[in-house]
CHARMM internal coordinates of N, CA and C (Angstrom, degrees):
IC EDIT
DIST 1 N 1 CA 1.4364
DIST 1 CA 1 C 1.5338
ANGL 1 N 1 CA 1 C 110.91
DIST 1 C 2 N 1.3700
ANGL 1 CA 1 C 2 N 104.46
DIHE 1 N 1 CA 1 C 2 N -53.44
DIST 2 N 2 CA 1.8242
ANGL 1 C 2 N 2 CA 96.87
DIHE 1 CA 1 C 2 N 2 CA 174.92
DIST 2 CA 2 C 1.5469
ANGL 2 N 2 CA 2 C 109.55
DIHE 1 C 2 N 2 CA 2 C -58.97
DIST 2 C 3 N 0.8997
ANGL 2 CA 2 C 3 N 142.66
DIHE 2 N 2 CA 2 C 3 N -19.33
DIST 3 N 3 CA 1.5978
ANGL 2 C 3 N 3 CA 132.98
DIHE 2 CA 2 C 3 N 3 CA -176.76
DIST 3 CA 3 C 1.4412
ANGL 3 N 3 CA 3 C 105.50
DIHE 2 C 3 N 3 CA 3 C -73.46
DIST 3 C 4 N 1.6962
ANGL 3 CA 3 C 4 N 102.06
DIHE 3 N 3 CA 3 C 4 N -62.21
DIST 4 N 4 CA 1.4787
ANGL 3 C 4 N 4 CA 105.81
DIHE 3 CA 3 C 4 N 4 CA 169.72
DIST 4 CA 4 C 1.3820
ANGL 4 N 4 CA 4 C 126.71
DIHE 3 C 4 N 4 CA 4 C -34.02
DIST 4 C 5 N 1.8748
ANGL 4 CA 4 C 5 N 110.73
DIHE 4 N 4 CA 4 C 5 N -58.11
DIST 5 N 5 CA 1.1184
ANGL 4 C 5 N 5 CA 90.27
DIHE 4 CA 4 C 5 N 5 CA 170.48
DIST 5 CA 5 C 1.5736
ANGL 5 N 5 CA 5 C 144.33
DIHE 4 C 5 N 5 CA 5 C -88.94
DIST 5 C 6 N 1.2066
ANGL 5 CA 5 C 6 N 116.23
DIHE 5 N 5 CA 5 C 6 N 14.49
DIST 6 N 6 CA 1.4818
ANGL 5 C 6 N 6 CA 127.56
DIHE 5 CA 5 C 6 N 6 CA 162.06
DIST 6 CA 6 C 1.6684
ANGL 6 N 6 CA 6 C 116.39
DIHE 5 C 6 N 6 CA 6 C -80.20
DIST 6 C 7 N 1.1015
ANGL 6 CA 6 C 7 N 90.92
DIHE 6 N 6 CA 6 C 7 N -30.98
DIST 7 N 7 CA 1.7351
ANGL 6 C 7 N 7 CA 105.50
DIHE 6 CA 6 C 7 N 7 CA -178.22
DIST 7 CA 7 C 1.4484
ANGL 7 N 7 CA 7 C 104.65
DIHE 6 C 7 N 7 CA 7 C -79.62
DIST 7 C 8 N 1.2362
ANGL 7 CA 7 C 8 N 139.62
DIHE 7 N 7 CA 7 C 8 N -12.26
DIST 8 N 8 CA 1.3381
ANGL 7 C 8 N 8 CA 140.71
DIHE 7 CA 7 C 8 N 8 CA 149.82
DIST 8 CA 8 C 1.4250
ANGL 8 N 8 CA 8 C 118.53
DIHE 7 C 8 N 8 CA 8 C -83.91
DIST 8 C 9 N 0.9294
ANGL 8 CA 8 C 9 N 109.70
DIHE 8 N 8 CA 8 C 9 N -28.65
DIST 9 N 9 CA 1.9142
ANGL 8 C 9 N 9 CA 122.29
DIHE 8 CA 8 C 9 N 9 CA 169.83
DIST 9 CA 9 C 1.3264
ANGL 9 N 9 CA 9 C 87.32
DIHE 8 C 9 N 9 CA 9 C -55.02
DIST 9 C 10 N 1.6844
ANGL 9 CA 9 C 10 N 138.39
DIHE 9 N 9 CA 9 C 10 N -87.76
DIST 10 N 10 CA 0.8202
ANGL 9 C 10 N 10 CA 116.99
DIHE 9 CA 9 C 10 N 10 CA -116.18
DIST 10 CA 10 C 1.8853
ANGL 10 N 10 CA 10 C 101.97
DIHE 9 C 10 N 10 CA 10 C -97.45
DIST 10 C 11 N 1.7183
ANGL 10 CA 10 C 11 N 97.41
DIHE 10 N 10 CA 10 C 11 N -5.30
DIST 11 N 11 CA 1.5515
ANGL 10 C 11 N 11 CA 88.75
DIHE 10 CA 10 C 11 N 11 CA 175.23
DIST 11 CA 11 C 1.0440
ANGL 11 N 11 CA 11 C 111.32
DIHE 10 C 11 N 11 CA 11 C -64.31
DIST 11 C 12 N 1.7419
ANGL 11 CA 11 C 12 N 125.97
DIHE 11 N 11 CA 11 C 12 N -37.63
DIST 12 N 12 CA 1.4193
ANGL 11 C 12 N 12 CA 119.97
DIHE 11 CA 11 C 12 N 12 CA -167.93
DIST 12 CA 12 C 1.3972
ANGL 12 N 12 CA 12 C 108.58
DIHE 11 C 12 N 12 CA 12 C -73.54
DIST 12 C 13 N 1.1711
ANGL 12 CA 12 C 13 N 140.96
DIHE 12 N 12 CA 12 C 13 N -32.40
DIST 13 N 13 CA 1.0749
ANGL 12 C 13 N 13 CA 128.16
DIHE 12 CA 12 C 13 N 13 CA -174.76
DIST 13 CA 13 C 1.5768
ANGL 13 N 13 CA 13 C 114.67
DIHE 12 C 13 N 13 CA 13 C -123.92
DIST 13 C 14 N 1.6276
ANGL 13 CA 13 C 14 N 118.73
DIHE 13 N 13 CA 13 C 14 N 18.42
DIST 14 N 14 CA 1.3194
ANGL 13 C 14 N 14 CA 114.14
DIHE 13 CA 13 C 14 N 14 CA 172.99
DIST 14 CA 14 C 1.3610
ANGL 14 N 14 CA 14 C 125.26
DIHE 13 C 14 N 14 CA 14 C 45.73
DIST 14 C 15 N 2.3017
ANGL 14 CA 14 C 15 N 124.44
DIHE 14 N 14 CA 14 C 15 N 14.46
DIST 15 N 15 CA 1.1591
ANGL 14 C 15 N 15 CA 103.00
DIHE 14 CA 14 C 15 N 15 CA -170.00
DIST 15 CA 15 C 1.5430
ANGL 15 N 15 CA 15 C 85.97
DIHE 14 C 15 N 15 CA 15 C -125.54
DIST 15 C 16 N 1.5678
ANGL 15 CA 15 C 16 N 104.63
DIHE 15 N 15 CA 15 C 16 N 121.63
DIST 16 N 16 CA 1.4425
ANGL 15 C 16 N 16 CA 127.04
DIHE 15 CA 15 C 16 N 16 CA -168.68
DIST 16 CA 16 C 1.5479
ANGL 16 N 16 CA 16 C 103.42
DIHE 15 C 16 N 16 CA 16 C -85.76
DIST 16 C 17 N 1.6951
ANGL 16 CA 16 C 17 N 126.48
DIHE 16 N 16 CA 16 C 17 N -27.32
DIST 17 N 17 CA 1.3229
ANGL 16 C 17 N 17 CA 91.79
DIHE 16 CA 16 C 17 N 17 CA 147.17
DIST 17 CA 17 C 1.2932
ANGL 17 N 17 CA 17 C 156.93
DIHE 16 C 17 N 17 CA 17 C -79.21
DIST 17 C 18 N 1.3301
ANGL 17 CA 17 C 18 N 115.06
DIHE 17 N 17 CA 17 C 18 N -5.03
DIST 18 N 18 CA 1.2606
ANGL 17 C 18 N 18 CA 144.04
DIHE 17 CA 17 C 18 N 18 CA 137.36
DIST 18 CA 18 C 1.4088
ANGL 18 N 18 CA 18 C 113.23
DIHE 17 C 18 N 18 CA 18 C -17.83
DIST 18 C 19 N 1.2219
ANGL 18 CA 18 C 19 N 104.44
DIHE 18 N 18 CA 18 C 19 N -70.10
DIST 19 N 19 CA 1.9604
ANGL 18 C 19 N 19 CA 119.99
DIHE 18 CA 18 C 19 N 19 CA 177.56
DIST 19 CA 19 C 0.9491
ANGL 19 N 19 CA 19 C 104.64
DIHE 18 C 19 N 19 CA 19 C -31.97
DIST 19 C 20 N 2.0725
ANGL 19 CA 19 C 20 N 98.23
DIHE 19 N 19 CA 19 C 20 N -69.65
DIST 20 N 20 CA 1.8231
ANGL 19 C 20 N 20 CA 113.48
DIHE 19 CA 19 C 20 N 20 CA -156.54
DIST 20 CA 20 C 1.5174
ANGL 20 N 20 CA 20 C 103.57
DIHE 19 C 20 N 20 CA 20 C -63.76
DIST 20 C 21 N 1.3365
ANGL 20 CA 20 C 21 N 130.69
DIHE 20 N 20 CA 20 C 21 N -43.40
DIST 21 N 21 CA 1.3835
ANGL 20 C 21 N 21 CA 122.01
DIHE 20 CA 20 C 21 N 21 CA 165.98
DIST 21 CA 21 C 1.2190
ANGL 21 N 21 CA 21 C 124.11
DIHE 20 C 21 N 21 CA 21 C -32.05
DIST 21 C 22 N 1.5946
ANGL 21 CA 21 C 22 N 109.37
DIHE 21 N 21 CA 21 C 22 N -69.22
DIST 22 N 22 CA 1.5436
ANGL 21 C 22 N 22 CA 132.56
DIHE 21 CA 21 C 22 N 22 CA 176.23
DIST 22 CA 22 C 2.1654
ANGL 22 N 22 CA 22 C 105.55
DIHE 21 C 22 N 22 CA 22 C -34.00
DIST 22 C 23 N 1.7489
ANGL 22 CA 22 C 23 N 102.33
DIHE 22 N 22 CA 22 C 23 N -56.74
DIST 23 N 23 CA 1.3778
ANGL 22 C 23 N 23 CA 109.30
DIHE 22 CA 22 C 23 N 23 CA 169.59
DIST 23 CA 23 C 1.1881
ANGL 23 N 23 CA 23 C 143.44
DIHE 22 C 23 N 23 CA 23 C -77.96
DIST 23 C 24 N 1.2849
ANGL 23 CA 23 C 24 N 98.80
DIHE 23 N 23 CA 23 C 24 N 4.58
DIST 24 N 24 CA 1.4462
ANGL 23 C 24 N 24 CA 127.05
DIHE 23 CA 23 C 24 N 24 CA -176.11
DIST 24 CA 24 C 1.9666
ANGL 24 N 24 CA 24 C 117.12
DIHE 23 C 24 N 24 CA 24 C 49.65
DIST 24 C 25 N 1.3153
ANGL 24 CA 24 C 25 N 83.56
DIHE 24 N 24 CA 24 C 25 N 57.82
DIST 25 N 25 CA 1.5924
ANGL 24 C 25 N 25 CA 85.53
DIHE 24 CA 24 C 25 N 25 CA -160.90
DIST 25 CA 25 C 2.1024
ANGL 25 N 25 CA 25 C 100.54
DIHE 24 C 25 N 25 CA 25 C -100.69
DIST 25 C 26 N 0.8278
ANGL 25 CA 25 C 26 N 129.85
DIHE 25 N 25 CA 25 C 26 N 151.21
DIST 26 N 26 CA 1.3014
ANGL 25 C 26 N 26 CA 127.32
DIHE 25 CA 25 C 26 N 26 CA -168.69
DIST 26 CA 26 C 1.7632
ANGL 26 N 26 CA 26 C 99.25
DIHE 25 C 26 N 26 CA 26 C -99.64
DIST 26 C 27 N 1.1154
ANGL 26 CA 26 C 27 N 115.87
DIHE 26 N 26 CA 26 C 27 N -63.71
DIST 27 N 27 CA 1.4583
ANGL 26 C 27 N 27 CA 135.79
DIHE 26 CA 26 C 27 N 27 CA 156.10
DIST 27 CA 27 C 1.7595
ANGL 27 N 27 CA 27 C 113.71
DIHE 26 C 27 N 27 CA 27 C -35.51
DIST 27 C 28 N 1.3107
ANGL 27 CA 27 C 28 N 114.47
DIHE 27 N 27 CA 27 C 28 N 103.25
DIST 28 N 28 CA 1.5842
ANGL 27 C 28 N 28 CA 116.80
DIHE 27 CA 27 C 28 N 28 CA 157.24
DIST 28 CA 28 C 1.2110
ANGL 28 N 28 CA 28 C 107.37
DIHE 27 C 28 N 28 CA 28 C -45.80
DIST 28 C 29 N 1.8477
ANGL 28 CA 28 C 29 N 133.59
DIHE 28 N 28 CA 28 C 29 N -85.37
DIST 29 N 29 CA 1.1815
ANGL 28 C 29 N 29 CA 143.34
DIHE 28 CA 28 C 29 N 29 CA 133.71
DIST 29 CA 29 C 1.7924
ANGL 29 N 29 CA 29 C 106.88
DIHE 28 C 29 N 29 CA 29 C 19.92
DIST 29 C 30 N 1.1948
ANGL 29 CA 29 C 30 N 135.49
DIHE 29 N 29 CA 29 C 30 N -70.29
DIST 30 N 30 CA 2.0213
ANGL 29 C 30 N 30 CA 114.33
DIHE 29 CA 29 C 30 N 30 CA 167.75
DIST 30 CA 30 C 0.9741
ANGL 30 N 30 CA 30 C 96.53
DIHE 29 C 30 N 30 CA 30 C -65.78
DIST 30 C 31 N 1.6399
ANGL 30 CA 30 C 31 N 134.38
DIHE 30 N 30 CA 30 C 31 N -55.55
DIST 31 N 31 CA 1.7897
ANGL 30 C 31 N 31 CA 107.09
DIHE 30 CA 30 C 31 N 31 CA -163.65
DIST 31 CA 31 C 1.6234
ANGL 31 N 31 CA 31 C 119.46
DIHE 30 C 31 N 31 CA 31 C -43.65
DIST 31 C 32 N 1.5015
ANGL 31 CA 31 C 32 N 96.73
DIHE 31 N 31 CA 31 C 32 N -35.92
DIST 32 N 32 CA 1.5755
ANGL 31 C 32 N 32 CA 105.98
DIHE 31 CA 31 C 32 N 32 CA -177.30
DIST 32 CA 32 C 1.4928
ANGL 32 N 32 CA 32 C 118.59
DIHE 31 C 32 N 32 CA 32 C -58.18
DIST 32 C 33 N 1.2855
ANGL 32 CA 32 C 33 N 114.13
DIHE 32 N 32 CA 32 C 33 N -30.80
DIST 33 N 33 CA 1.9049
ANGL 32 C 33 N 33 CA 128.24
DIHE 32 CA 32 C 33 N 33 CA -145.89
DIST 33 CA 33 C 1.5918
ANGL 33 N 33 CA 33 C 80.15
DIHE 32 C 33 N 33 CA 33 C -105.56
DIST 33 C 34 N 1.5989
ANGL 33 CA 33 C 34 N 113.74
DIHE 33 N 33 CA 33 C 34 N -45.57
DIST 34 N 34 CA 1.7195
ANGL 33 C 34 N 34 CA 106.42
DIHE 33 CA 33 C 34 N 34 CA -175.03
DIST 34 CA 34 C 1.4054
ANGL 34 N 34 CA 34 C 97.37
DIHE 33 C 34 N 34 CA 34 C -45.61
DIST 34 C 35 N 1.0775
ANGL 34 CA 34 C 35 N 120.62
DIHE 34 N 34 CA 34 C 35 N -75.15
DIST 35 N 35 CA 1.5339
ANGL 34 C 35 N 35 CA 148.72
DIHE 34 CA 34 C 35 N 35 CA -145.39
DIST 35 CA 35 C 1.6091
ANGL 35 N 35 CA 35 C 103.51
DIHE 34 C 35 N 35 CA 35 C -56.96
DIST 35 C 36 N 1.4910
ANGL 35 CA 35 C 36 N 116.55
DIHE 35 N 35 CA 35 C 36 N -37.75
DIST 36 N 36 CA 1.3771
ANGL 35 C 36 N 36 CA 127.19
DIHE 35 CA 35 C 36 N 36 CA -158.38
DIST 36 CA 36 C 1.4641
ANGL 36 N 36 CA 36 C 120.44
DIHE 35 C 36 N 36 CA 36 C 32.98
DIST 36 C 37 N 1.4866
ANGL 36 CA 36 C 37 N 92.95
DIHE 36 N 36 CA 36 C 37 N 79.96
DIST 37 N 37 CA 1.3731
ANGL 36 C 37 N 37 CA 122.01
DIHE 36 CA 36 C 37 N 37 CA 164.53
DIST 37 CA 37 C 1.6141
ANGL 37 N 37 CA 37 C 133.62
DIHE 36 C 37 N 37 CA 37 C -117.15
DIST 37 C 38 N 0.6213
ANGL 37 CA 37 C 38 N 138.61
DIHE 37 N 37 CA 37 C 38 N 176.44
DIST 38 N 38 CA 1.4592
ANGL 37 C 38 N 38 CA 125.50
DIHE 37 CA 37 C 38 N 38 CA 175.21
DIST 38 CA 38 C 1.7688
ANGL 38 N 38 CA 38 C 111.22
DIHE 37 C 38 N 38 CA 38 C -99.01
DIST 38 C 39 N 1.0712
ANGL 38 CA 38 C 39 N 117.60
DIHE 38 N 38 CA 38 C 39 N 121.80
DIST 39 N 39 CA 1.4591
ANGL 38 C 39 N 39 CA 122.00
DIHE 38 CA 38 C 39 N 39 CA 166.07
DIST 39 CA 39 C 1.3058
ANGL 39 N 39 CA 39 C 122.99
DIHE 38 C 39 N 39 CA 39 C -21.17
DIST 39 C 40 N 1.3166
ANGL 39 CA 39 C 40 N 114.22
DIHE 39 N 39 CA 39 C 40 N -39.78
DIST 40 N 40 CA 1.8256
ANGL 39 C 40 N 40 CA 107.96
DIHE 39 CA 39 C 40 N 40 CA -165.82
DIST 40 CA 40 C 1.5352
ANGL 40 N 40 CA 40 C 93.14
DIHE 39 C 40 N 40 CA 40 C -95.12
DIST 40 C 41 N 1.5901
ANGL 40 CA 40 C 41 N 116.02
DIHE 40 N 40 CA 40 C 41 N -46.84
DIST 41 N 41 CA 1.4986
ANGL 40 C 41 N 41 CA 104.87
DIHE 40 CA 40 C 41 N 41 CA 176.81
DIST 41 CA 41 C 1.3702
ANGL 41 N 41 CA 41 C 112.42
DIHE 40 C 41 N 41 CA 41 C -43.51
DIST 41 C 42 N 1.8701
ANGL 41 CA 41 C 42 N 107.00
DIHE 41 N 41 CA 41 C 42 N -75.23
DIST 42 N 42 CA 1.3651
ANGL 41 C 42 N 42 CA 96.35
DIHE 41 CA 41 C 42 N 42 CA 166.62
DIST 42 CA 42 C 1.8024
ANGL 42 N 42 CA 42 C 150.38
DIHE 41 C 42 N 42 CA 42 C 7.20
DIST 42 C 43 N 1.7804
ANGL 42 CA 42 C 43 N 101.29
DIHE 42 N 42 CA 42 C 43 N -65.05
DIST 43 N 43 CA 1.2386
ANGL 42 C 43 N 43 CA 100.77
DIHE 42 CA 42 C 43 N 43 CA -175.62
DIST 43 CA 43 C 1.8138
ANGL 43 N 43 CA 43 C 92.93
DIHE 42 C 43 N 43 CA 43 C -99.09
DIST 43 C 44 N 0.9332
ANGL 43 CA 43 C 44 N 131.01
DIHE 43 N 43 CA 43 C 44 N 15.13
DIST 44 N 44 CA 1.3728
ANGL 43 C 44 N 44 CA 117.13
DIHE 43 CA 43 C 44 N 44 CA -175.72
DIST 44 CA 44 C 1.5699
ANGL 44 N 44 CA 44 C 114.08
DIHE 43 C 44 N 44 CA 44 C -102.28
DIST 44 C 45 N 1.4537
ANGL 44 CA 44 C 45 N 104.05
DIHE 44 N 44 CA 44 C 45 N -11.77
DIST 45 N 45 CA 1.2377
ANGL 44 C 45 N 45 CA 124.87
DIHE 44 CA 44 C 45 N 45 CA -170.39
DIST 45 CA 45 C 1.3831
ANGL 45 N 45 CA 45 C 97.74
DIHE 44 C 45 N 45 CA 45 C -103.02
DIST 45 C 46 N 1.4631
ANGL 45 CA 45 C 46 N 134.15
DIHE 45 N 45 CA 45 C 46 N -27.66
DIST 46 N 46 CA 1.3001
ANGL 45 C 46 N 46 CA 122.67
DIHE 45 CA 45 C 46 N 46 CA 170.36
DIST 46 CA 46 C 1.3081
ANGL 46 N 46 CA 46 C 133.57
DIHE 45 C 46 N 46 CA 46 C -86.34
DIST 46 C 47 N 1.4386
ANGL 46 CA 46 C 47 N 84.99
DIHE 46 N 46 CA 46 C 47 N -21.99
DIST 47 N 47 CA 1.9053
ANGL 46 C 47 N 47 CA 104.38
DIHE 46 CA 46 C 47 N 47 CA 176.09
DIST 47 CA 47 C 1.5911
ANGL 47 N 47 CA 47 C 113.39
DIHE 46 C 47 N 47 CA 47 C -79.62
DIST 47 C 48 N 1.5989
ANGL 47 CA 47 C 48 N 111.43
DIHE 47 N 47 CA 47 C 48 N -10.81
DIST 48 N 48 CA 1.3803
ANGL 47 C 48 N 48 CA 105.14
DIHE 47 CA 47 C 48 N 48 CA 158.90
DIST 48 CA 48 C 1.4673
ANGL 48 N 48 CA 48 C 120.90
DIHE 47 C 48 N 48 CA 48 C -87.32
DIST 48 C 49 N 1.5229
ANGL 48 CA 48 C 49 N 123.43
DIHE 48 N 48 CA 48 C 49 N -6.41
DIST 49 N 49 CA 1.3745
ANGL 48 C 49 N 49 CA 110.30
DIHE 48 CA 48 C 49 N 49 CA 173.76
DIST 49 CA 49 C 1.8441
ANGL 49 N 49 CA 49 C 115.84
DIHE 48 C 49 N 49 CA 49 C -78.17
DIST 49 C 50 N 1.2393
ANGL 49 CA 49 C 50 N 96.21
DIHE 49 N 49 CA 49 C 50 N 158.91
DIST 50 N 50 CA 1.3586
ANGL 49 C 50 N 50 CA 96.11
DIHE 49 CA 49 C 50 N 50 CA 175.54
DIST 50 CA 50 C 1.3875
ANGL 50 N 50 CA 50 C 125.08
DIHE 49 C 50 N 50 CA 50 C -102.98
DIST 50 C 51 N 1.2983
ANGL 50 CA 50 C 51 N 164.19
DIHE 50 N 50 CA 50 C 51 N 93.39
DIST 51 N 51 CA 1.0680
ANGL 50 C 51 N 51 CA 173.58
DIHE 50 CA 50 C 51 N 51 CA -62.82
DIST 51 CA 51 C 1.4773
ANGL 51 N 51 CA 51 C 114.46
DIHE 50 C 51 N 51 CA 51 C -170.51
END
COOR INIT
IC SEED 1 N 1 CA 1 C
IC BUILD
């Protein structure tokens, strides 16, 4: 259930620090490996949100 629901967090809003907060992860790098995403998608998708 926690995967699921981070893994819907971050489709809707593409902001992966958001996630790592949400997962309490210190490391960008686990949010990424949790999530199984690819690194460049990853940050390309966060660097378009606006904050």
């Amino acid at each position: 259930m926690r995967r699921t629901k981070v893994a819907q967090v971050y489709k809707k809003t593409g902001n992966l620090r958001a996630v790592q907060l949400l997962l309490g992860h210190t490391k960008m790098d686990s949010t990424v490996r949790y999530l199984g995403v690819d690194i460049d998608d990853a940050l390309s998708l966060s660097e378009g949100i606006d904050l």
